[in-house]
C-alpha positions, 0 to 999 in steps of 0.5 A, a space after each residue: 326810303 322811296 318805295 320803287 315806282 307803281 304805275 297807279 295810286 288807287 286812293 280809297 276814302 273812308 266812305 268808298 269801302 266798297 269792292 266793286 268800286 269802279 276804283 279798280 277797275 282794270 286794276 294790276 296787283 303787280 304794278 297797282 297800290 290801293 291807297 287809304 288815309 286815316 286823317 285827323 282832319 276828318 275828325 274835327 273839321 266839325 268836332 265829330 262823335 267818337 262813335 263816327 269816328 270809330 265807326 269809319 276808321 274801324 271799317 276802314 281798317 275792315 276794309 283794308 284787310 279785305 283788300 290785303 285777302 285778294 293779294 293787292 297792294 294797300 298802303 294804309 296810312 294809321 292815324 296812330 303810325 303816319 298821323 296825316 293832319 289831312 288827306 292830302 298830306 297823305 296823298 302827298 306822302 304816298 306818291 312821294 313814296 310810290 311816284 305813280 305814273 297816276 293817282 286813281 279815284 272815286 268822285 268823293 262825296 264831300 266837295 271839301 275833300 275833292 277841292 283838297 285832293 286836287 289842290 294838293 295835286 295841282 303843283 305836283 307832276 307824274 314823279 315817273 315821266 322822264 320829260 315832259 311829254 310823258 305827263 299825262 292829260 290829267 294826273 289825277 283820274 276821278 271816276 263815276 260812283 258807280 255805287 248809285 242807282 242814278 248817275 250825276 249827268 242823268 239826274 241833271 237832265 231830270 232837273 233840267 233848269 227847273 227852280 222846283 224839284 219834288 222827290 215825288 215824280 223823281 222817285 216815280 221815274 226811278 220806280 219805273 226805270 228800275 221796275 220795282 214794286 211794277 205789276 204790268 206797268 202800275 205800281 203795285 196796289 195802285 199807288 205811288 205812296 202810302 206815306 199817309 199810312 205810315 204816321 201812326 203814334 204808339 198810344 198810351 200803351 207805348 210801343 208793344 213787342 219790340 225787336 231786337 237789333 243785332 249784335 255786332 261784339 267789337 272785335 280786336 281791330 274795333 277795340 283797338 280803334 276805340 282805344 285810339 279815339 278816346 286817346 286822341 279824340 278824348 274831348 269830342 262828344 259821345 259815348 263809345 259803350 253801345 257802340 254796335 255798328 257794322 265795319 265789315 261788308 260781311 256785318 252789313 248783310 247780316 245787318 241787311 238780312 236781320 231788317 229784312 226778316 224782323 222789322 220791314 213787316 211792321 216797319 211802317 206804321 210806327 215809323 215815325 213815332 218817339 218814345 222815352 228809351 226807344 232807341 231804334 224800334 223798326 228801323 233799318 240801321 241800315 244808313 251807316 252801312 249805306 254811306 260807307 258803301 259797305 251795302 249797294 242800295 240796289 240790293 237793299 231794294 230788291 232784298 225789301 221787293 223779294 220779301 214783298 213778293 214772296 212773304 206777302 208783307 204790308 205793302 205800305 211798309 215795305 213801299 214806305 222803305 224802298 221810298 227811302 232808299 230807291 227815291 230819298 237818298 238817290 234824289 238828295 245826292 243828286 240834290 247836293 252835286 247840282 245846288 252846291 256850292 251855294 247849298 252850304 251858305 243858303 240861309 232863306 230865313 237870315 237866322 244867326 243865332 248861336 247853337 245852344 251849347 245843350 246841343 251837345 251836352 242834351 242838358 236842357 229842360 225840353 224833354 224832347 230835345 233831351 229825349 233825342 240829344 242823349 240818344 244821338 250822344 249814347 248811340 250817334 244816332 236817331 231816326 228821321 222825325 226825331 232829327 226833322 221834327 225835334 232837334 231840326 223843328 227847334 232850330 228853325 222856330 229858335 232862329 239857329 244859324 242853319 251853318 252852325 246846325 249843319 255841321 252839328 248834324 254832320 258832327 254826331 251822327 254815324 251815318 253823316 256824310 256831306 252830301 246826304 248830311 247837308 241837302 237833307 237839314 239844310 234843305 229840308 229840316 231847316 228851309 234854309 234854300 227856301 224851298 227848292 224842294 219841300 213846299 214849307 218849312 216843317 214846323 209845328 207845335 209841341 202838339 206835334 210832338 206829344 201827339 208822336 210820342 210820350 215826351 211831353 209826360 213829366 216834363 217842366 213845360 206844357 205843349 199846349 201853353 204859348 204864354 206864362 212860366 210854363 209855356 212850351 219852347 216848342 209852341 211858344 216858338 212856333 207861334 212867334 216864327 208865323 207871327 214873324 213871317 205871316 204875309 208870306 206864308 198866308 200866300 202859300 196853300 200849304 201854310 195858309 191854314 195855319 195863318 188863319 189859326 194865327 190871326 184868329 188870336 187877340 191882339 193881346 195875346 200876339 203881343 204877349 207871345 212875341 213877349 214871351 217869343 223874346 224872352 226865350 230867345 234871348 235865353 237859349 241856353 238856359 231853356 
């Protein structure tokens, strides 16, 4: 039965869970009905983690109940109640049900959900309007996100028509705009960045004095929606034994406050090391909380600034995260709205082999591919360099179709939303834009990886070997990717060297590298 009309549909989406959304602005709880959809589409449009999954349908349920507290309205439509294929056979549901006067939003981050939303309402009128001259302009309202530090329209005039943008000088104006870590109109300590300061490996020893993360205890709405997605996600990859996430806005902070107080002291140095069983190290864990909205990045900032400030901590560490969040993040949204739609099908290098079918099972000889793969099965995460410098390295040297990596990206991790998920592997991990705003693509040996972490000890292949029955994937495969594109990448500075290394070798060996290079590329699946 039609419920009595609403004079507005306020549609929240499952990365929105934030209560200060400019959604509700304005909001009447008397006439208002705030409007969540649980969709399977969302689930397997990539064939998504069942940590992912549980993680945005739990805190959306989360965040429903919040919304229940302040006596408003909410229309929750349950996977496991109303079973909406899509979002928009939800919307469409509901205002059958509510006919509102209008439907109210936020800009979705994902342009396939905002083209669905608005292809679903293109056919359909206010059901309320008696006439025809009592339709609105618009049935539908999309407003600002106003959850970021740097809106749309300011980060276009920033671009301007440049074909080059470098996060460097963006993240200079938002530090200078938002006057953090400023000491009377420098930046503190006299640098912009102390990235350089942050890429220290772990030594023999390994990583000593490690911090625990917290401990987020599945409650009965996270277990009911664990209970849900191995019923009807049964086949998708993952594991759902460690999941330990933060669904609440009450979680996130403490989330925020336990990095705050145990790791940013020595979060940098170490930051982008790997070692065998080293899920998080110093990390944030904070990225989830993030992209569903469940923390404002601001307060991430000023919370990491305060902690400078009062408690005196390694500027280089606490620089090196605000980078992160204050630069990175807000420079990648601005990326994806200004080079979409052609971001999603750039692919600079022409690659078009398949994903290797390891990618989702981690079972490959490559101890550093199964080191990462199994990590991101267990936990639906791992952190940046094991992402740029392993799993995302490998996809460019093995010539991997970047279409088929993205969404592999997008798929098993918890954090993964399209418009941080597809700027950051298809522009940066794997130059598939060809360079709009990295100066080379990020490849290197398996040198690179034994010099970062202990992957290399035990396994079948040698790092420093190109040729022969126990070459490395990873370095046989780097050489091959200079071979095949060495006039253009001893024209730039930032490879040019590496060139050099390449022609300094015989003839001969090339030609059993590109030998070798074949092989392996024709047998994938079996590396």
């Amino acid at each position: 039965m039609p419920s009595a009309p609403c004079r507005h549909l306020i549609l929240i989406l499952g990365d929105q869970l934030d209560g200060d959304s400019a959604a509700f602005d304005n909001l009447d709880p008397n006439r208002d009905v705030v409007l969540m959809i649980e969709a399977r589409e969302e689930s397997t449009h990539v064939w998504s983690h069942k940590a992912r999954t549980v993680l945005f349908l739990s805190a959306m349920r989360h965040f429903a109940d919040t919304l229940r507290q302040r006596g408003w309205r909410v229309a929750y439509r349950a996977l496991d109640a109303e079973g909406d294929l899509t979002l928009a056979d939800g919307l469409r549901a509901a205002i059958a049900r509510y006919r509102p006067e209008r439907v109210m939003g936020v800009e979705p981050g994902d342009l396939r959900v905002r083209r669905q939303m608005d292809e679903a309402l293109e056919s359909l009128v206010n059901p309320s309007a008696a006439t025809a001259a009592e339709q609105p302009a618009s049935f539908m309202e999309w407003r600002e996100d106003r959850h970021f530090m740097c809106a749309l329209p300011r980060f276009r005039r920033w671009a301007g028509q440049s074909g080059s943008l470098r996060m460097e000088f963006f993240y200079r104006m938002m530090r200078q705009e938002y006057q953090v870590l400023m000491d009377d109109g420098k930046p503190a300590g006299g640098r912009w960045n102390y990235d350089a300061d942050n890429r220290k490996g772990f030594g023999k020893a390994g990583p000593q004095h490690l911090p625990r993360p917290p401990v987020f205890e599945p409650d009965a709405i996270t277990r009911e929606v664990m209970a849900l997605v191995e019923q009807e996600f049964a086949d998708h990859p993952g594991e759902l034994g460690r999941f330990n996430w933060p669904v609440s806005r009450e979680q996130a902070l403490q989330a925020l406050a336990d990095f705050i107080t145990e790791r940013l002291p020595d979060f940098g140095k170490h930051q982008d090391a790997m070692w065998t069983g080293l899920d998080f190290g110093w990390h944030a864990l904070l990225s989830s909380s993030l992209n569903l909205k469940l923390l404002n990045p601001l307060e991430v900032v000023l919370a990491a600034e305060n902690a400078y400030r009062t408690r005196h901590l390694d500027l280089a560490s606490v620089e090196g995260f605000i980078r992160q969040v204050l630069g990175w993040r807000e420079f990648i949204r601005g990326v994806y709205f200004l080079d979409m739609p052609g971001l999603k099908t750039a692919n600079h290098f022409g690659h078009d082999r398949p994903l290797p079918a390891w990618y989702w099972t981690g079972e490959t000889h490559m101890n550093c591919m199964h080191q990462c793969i199994s990590q991101t099965l267990a936990n639906g995460y791992s952190h940046h360099i094991q992402r740029l410098m392993v799993t995302g390295m490998f996809g460019v040297a093995a010539q991997i179709s970047p279409q088929q990596l993205c969404d592999w990206y997008l798929a098993v991790y918890v954090d993964a939303v399209e418009w941080v998920e597809l700027p950051n592997t298809a522009g940066m991990a794997l130059f598939a834009n060809g360079g709009r705003f990295t100066s080379k693509p990020y490849v290197a040996s398996g040198a690179y990886v034994k010099r970062m972490s202990n992957y290399c000890s035990g396994c079948r292949y040698e790092p420093e070997t190109r040729t022969g029955p126990n070459a490395c994937p990873m370095t046989t495969l780097y050489w091959n990717f200079l071979d095949r594109h060495e006039t253009a990448f001893a024209a730039n500075p930032r490879t040019a060297l590496m060139i050099k290394h390449l022609q300094g070798m015989a003839p001969q060996d090339r030609q059993l590298l590109r030998a070798q290079a074949q092989d392996m590329l024709a047998g994938l699946d079996q590396l």
